[in-house]
C-alpha positions as CSV (number, residue, x, y, z in Angstrom):
1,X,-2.2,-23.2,-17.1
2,X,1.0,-24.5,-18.4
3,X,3.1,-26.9,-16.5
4,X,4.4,-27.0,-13.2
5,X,8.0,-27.7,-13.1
6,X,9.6,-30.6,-10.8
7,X,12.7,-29.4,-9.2
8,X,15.5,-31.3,-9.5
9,X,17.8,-32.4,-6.3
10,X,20.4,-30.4,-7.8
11,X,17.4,-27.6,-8.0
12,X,16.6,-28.1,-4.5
13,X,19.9,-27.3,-3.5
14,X,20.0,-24.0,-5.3
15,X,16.7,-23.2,-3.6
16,X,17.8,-23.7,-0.3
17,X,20.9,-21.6,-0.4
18,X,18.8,-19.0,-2.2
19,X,16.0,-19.1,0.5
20,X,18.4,-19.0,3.1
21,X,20.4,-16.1,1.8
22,X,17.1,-13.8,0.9
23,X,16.0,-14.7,4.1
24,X,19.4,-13.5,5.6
25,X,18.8,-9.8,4.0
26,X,15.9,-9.6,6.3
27,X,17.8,-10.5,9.3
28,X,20.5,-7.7,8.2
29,X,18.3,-5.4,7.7
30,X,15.5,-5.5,10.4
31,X,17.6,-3.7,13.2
32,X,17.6,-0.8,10.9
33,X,13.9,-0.7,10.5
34,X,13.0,2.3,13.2
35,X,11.4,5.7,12.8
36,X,13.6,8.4,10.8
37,X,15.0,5.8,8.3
38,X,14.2,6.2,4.5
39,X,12.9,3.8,2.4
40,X,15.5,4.5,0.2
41,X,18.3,4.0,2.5
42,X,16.5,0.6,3.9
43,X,17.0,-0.3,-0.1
44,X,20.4,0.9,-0.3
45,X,21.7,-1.2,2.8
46,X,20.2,-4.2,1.1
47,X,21.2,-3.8,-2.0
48,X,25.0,-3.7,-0.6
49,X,24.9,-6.7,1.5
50,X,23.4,-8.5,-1.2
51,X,25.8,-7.8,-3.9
52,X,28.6,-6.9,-1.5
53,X,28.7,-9.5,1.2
54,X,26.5,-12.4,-0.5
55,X,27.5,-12.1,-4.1
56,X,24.2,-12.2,-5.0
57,X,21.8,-10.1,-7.1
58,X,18.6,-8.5,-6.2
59,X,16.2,-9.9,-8.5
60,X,13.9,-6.8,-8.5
61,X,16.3,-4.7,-10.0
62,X,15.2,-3.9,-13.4
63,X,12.8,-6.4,-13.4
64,X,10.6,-6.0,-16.4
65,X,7.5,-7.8,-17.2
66,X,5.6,-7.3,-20.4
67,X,3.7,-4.1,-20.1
68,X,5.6,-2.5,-17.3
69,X,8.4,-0.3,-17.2
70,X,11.8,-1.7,-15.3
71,X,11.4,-1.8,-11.5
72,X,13.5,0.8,-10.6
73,X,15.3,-0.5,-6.8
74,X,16.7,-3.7,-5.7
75,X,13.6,-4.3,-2.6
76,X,10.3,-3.7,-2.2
77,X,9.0,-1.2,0.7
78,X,5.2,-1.4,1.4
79,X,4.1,0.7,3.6
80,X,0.5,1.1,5.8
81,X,-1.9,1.0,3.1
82,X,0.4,-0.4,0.2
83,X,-0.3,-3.8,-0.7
84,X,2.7,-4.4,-2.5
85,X,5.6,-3.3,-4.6
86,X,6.4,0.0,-2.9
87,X,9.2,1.5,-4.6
88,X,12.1,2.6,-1.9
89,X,12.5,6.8,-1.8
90,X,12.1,9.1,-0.1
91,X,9.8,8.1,2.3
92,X,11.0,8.5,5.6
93,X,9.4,5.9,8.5
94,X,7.7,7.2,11.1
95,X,6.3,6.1,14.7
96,X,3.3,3.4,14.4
97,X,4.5,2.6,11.0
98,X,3.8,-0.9,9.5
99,X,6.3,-1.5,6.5
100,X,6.6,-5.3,4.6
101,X,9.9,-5.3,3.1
102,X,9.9,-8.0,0.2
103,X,13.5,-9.4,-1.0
104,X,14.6,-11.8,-4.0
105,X,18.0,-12.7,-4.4
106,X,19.2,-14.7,-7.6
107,X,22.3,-17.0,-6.2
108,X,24.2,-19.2,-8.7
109,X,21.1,-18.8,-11.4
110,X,18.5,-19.6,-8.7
111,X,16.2,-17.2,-7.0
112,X,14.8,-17.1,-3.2
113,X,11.8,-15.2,-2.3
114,X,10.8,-14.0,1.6
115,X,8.8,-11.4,3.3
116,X,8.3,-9.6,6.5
117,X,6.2,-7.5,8.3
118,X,7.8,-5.1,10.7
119,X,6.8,-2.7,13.6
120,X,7.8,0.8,13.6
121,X,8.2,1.6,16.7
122,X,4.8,0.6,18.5
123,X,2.0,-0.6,16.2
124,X,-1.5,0.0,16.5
125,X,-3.5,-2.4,17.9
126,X,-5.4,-2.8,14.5
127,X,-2.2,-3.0,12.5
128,X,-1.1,-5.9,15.1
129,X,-4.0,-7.9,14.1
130,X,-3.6,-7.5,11.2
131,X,-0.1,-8.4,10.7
132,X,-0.4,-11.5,13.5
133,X,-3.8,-13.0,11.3
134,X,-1.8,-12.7,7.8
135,X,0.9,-14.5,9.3
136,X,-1.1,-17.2,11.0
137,X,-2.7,-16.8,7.1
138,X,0.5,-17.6,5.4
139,X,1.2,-20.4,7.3
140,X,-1.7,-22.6,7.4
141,X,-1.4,-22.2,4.0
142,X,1.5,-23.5,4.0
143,X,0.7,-26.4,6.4
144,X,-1.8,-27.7,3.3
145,X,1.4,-28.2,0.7
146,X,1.7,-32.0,1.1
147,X,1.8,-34.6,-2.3
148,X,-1.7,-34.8,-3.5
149,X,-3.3,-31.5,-2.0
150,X,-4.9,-29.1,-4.6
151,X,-3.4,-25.6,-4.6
152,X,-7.5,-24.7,-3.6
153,X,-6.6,-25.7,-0.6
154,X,-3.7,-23.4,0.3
155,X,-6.5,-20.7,-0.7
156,X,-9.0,-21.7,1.0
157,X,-7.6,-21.7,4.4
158,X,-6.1,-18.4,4.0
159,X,-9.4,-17.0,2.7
160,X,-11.8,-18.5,5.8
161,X,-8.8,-17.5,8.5
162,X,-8.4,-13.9,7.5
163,X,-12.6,-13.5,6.6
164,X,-13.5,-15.0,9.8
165,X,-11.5,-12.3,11.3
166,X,-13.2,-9.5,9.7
167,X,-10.4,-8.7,7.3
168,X,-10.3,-9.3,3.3
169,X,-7.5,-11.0,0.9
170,X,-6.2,-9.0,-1.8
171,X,-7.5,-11.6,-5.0
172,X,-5.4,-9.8,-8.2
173,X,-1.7,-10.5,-6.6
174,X,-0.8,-14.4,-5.5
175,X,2.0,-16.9,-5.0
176,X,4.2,-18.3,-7.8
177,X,6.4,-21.1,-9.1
178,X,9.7,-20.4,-9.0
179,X,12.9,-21.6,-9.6
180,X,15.6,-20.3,-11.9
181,X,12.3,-17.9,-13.5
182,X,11.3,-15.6,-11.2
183,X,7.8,-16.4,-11.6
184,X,6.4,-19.5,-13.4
185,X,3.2,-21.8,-13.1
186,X,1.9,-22.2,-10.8
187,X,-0.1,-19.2,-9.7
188,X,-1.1,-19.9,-6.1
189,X,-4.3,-18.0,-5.2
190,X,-4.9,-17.0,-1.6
191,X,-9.0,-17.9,-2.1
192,X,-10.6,-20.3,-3.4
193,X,-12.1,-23.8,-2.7
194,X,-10.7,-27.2,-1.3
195,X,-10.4,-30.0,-3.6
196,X,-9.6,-27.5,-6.9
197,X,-6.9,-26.6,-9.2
198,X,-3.6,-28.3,-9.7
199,X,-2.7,-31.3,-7.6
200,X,0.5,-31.0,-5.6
201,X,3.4,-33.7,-6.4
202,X,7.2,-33.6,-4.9
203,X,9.9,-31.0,-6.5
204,X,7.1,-28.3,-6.5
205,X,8.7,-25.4,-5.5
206,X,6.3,-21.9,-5.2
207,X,5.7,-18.9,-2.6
208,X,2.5,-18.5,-0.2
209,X,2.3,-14.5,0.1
210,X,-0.7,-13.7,0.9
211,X,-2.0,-10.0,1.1
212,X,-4.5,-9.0,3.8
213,X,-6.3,-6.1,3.9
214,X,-8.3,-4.7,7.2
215,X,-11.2,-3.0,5.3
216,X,-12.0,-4.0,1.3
217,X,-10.2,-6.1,-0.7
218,X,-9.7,-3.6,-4.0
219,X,-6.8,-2.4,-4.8
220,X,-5.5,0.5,-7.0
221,X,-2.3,1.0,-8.7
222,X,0.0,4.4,-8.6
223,X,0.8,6.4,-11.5
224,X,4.5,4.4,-10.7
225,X,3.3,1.3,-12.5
226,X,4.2,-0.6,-9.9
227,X,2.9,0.6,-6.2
228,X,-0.6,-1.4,-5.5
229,X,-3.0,0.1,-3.0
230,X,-5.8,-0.3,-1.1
231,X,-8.6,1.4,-2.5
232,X,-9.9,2.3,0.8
233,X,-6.4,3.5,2.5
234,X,-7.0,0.7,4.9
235,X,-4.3,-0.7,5.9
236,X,-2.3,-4.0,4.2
237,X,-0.1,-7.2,5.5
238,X,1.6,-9.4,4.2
239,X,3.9,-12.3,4.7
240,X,6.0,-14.7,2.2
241,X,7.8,-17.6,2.6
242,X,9.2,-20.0,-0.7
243,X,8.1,-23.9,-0.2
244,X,9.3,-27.3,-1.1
245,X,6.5,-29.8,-1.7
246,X,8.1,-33.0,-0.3
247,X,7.4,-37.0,-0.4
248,X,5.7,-36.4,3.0
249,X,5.0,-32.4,3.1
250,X,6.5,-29.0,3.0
251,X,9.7,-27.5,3.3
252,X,10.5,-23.8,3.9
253,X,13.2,-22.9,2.2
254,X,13.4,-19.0,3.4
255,X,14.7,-20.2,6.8
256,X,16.8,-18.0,8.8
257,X,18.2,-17.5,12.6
258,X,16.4,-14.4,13.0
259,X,13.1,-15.2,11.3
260,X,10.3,-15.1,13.5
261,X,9.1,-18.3,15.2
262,X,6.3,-20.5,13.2
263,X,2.9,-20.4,15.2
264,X,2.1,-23.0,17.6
265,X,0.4,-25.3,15.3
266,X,3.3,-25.1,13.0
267,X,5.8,-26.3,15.2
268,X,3.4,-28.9,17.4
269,X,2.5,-30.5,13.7
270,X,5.3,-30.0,10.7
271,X,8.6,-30.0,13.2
272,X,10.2,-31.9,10.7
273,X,9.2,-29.4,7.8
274,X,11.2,-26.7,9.7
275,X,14.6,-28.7,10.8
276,X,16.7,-26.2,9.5
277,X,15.9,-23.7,12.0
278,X,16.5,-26.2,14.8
């Protein structure tokens, strides 16, 4: 593993006013969200207010890894059983749809990173579960970032929350550094075992994302090069947030007003970690 960056104040700033802003995109779009919508046209509206109203840019655009070809739209649009990195077409929504819709912005050289699950229309009760246990998922992973925690910790909870509940996490996509990279060390798994891997330390910044499935946890990948798949059509969720490691904890940097509330034992426990949405 090579290095973890330590984010500089001047860093943190950047981070915040990314976070905030991709989280922002979400709050745009969501009213649009609703049955007869394409994903195309979900990507489209983004795309403008990002460029248009924030003077930012969509960091997926053309994104290019080594051994992929450029990702081709400015979100992501996972839908039912995608797992991640739907590409937005023609796919029109539809009644008891579940869609994640996954947006990166890159403000002032510095990049935010958030995700959402949404409803379309009413779910089933199946794809509630699901979504509600990979959110509870992402954040008690998230209520482990803390000085001196070991990133197998952040998997670990994930891992025992969404097996105990029957479902399976998705081990070949995880969390990142990032910062002005898009992704950089570390990787943050969503399993694994308390006590391993990198120690946290202040000015870490990385995503918890995990990806829940309801049946098996393999995956497949489209003839796209990009759409991931479960294996067994079952259904997928997942949630992201970008995090701070601070002096005393965590702070979420994808904050927004219309972001949905923290759980219970978020808010009871880590008030502090969350002032921004106060």
């Amino acid at each position: 593993m090579g290095s973890i960056s330590i984010k500089t104040p001047d860093d943190i700033e950047g981070m915040r006013l990314a976070g905030r802003l991709a989280a922002e995109v979400l709050d745009f779009v969501a009213p649009y969200v609703k049955a007869g919508i394409s994903t195309g046209e979900l990507d489209r509206l983004c795309h403008d207010y990002i460029v248009q109203v924030q003077q930012s840019i969509p960091a997926p655009l053309n994104y290019c890894p080594p051994g992929y070809t450029p990702y081709p739209k400015s979100i992501c649009t996972s839908v039912n059983d995608v797992v991640c990195h739907g590409i937005p077409g023609g796919k029109v929504l539809k009644n008891g749809d579940v869609i994640n819709i996954d947006i990166t912005v890159i403000k002032d050289g510095y990049h935010g990173d958030t995700s959402r699950m949404f409803f379309v229309g009413e779910p089933s009760i199946l794809a509630k579960r699901l979504t509600d246990i990979t959110y509870d998922c992402m954040w008690l992973g998230i209520s482990k970032i803390r000085p001196g925690a070991h990133l197998g910790d952040i998997g670990h909870v994930i891992q025992h929350h969404a097996e105990s509940a029957g479902f399976s996490v998705v081990r070949e996509f995880c969390g990142h550094g990032i910062g002005k990279v898009f992704h950089e060390e570390p990787q943050v798994l969503h399993y694994g075992r308390p006590g391993t891997l990198a120690k946290l330390e202040a000015g870490m910044i990385f995503t918890v994302e995990p990806m829940i499935n309801a049946g098996r946890r393999e995956i497949r990948e489209m003839t796209d090069g990009w759409t991931i798949k479960t294996r067994d059509r079952s259904l997928s969720a997942q949630w992201e947030h970008t995090v701070l490691v601070t002096e005393t904890g965590f702070e979420v940097l994808t904050v927004s007003p219309g972001m949905p509330a923290p759980p219970s034992f978020i808010r009871e426990h880590h008030a502090g970690s969350i002032a921004a949405l106060a």
